[in-house]
Structure formats: structure tokens, C-alpha cells
C-alpha positions in Angstrom: -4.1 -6.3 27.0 -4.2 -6.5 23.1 -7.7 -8.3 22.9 -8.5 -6.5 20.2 -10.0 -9.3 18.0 -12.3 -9.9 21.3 -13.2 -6.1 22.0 -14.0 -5.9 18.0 -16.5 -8.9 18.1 -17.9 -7.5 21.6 -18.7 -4.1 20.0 -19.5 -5.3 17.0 -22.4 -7.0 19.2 -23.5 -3.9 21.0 -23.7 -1.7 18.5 -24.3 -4.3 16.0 -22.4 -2.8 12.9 -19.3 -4.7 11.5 -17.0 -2.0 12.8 -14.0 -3.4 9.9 -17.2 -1.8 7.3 -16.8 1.8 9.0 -13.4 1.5 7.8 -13.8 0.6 4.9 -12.5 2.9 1.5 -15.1 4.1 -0.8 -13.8 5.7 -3.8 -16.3 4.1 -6.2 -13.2 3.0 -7.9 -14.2 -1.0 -7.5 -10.7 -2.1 -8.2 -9.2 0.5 -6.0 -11.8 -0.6 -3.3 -11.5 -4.1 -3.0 -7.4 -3.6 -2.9 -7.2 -1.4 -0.4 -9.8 -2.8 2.0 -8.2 -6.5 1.3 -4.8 -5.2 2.2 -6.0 -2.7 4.9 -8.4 -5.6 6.6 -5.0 -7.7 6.5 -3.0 -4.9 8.5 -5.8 -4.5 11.1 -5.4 -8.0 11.6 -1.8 -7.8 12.2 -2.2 -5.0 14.5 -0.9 -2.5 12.2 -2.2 1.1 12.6 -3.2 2.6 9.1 -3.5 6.2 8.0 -4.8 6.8 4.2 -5.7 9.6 2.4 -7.3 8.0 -1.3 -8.9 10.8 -3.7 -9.2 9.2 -7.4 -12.0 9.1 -10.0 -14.2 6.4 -10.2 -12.6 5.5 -13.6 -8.6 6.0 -14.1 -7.0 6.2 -17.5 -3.8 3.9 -16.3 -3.2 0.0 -16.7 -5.5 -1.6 -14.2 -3.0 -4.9 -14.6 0.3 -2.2 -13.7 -2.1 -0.9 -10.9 -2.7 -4.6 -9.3 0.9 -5.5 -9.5 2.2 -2.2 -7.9 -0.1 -2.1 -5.6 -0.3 -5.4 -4.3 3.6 -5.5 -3.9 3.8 -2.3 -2.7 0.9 -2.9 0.2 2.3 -6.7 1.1 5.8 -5.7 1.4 4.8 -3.1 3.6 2.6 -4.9 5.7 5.5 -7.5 6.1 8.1 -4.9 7.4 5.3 -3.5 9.6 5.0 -6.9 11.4 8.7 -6.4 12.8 7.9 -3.2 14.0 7.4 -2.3 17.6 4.9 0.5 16.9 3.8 -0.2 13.6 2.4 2.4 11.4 1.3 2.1 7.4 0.4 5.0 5.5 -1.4 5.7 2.2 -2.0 8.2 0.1 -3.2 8.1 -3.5 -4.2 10.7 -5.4 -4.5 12.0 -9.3 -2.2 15.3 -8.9 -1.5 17.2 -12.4 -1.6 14.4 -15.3 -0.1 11.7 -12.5 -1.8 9.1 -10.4 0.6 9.3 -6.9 0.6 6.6 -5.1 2.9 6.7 -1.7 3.0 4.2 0.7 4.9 4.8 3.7 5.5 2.0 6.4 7.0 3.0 9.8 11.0 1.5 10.3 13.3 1.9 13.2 16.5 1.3 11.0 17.5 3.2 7.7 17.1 0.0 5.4 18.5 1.5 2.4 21.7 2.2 3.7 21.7 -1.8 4.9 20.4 -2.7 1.8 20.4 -0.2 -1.3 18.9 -3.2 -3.7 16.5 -3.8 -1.6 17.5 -7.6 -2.1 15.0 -10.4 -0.1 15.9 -10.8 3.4 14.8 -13.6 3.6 16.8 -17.5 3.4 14.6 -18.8 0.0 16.4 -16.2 -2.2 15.0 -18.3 -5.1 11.3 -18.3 -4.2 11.3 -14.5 -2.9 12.7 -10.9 -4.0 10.3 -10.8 -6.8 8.2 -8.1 -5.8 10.6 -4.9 -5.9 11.7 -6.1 -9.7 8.1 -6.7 -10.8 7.1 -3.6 -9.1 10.1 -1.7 -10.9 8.8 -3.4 -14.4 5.4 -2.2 -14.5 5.6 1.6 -13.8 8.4 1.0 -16.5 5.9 -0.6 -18.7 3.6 2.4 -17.8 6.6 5.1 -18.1 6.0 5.8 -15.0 8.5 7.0 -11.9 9.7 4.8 -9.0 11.5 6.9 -5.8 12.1 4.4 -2.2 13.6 6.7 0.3 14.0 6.8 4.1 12.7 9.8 5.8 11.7 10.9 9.3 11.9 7.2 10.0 9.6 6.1 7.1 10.4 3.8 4.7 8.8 5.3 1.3 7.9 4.1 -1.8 6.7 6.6 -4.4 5.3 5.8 -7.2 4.2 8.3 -10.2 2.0 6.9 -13.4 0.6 9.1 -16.3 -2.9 9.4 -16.5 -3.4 8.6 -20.4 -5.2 11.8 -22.2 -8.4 11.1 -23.7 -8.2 10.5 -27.7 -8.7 14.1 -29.3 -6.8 16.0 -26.7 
């Protein structure tokens, strides 16, 4: 019946656990963390099933500033086009592979949205007060020279995003 707020507090008395905390990322990356589980915590209470797959250090050698901004762009645009979905799905992966950190976030779509929109220009009737987020997105893994790929596969919208890991001095 989609009570799920209700069945949550109504375990969550049974078994008396906060079962939002079971779901909760651990990485020991504290910045990681609390971004994740803000914007994951947000999806769940949207109704918006999540899938992630997080493997990084506790400490990362890239710009914690680009890592907010892409991030946080990345996760609430996401969780925005999920909201129109029937069946909405949201996956993350992040993951240090070679000298990279990857970060792909995939949101489920039922239309190919770059062929409607290859910009990816705001939807939305406020032009002026939204349609930041792709451009700031796009200026930060610039600023970290790193790579920025949005494609539609296997109805997914994806967003990946590649930043060098910067090499210890000496190396």
C-alpha cells in the first residue's frame, strides 16, 4: 500500500534498531560518508530504490571541494529525474581503479534524454535560477583534469566521472 514511512517506524520499534543506520555507507572516508548517506537517506524518502557499490581509502588525494560539487550535483540531479520515474532506480558505484577515482552514477529513465536534450539544458520554467549544476559539474573535474562521459544505456541515464588521484610527493 506504500506505507513505507509507517512499516519503517513499526519495525524500527520491534526490533528497536534505526533500520535507515543498517544502510548506512561506511568507508571511513567522513566526507564520503556523510554525502552519500545525506543523499541516499533523501532517495529512500522519495521512494527511490538505491544500489551502491563504494570501495575508497579512508583518505583520497583529489580536491575534497571538486568532490562536494560533483557529487552533490551529480546525486541531486539524479534523485530529481528519479522522482518522475515509475520504477525508480539510482545506482552508485565509486571506486579508486588505476591512478582514477570513478565515480558513476546511474539513475533509471524510460526515455533516451540525450537525444531530447544533448545540452542537457534545465527543464525546468526559471531558466535563470536553475541549469547550474551540469556547468559547475563540468567545471570542477576540469579544474581537477579530470574526465566527464553522460550517456544513455540499457535505459540508464549515466554520468561518469574520472579524477586523478594526485601521486604522493617523491614518486
Amino acid at each position: 500500500m506504500g506505507k513505507y514511512d509507517q512499516l519503517s517506524a513499526y519495525l524500527d520499534k520491534v526490533t528497536g534498531e534505526d533500520l535507515a543506520a543498517l544502510n548506512q555507507i561506511e568507508t571511513g572516508n567522513a566526507l564520503m560518508d556523510y554525502l552519500l548517506n545525506r543523499k541516499l537517506g533523501e532517495a529512500r524518502q522519495h521512494h527511490i530504490r538505491t544500489c551502491t557499490e563504494v570501495v575508497v581509502p579512508t583518505s583520497l588525494a583529489v580536491s575534497e571541494d571538486a568532490l562536494c560539487t560533483i557529487l552533490l550535483n551529480l546525486l541531486d540531479n539524479a534523485i530529481e529525474a528519479s522522482r518522475k520515474e515509475e520504477d525508480p532506480l539510482l545506482q552508485i558505484t565509486i571506486k579508486c581503479v588505476q591512478e582514477y577515482l570513478v565515480c558513476v552514477v546511474r539513475n533509471k529513465v524510460s526515455r533516451d534524454v540525450l537525444a531530447e536534450n544533448p545540452d542537457l539544458r534545465t527543464t525546468k520554467e526559471d531558466k535563470g535560477s536553475h541549469g547550474f549544476g551540469v556547468k559547475i559539474v563540468s567545471q570542477a573535474v576540469e579544474r581537477c583534469d579530470g574526465i566527464l562521459r553522460y550517456s544513455v544505456e540499457e535505459g540508464f541515464f549515466t554520468v561518469e566521472v574520472m579524477l586523478p588521484l594526485a601521486r604522493p610527493r617523491g614518486e
